[in-house]
Residue, then its C-alpha position, 0 to 999 in steps of 0.5 A: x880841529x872842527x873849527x878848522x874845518x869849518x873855516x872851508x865854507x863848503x865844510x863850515x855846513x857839514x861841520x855844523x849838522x854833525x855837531x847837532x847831529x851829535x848834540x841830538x843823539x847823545x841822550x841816546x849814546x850816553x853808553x858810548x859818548x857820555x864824556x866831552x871828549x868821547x863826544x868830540x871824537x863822535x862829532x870828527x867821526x861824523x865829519x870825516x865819515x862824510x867827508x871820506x866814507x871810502x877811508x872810514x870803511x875800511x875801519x868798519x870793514x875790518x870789523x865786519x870781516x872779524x864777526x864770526x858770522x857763522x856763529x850768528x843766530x840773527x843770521x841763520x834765522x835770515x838765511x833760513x829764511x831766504x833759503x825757503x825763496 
């Protein structure tokens, strides 16, 4: 799939920074791409997130809006803060 991607020349560039973008991060990740294939998945995440933010945000999107923010000390600490401006 990446490889076909690539053979777009204007994509063959964004298809090679995200594949060692991927490479460079996975000691990091191992938690979440320690498999070949989970770090594949990673490198087309990449790739189309950068290809079509507007369509992948709608994903994270959906997840921001599932976090129960109300319950989020990290965000009461902010918000208190913000508050005493």
């Amino acid at each position: 799939m990446m490889d076909a991607i690539a053979e777009h020349e204007y994509d063959k560039v964004i298809v090679g920074k995200a594949k060692a973008y991927i490479n460079d991060v996975e000691p990091l990740a191992v938690k979440y791409i320690g498999k070949k294939r989970l770090k594949l998945k990673a490198c087309l995440g990449v790739i189309w997130a950068t290809q079509c933010p507007e369509k992948l945000f709608s994903y994270i999107d959906e997840q921001i809006r599932a976090v129960k923010w109300e319950d989020s000390e990290v965000l009461s600490e902010c918000f208190r803060e913000l508050a005493k401006i």
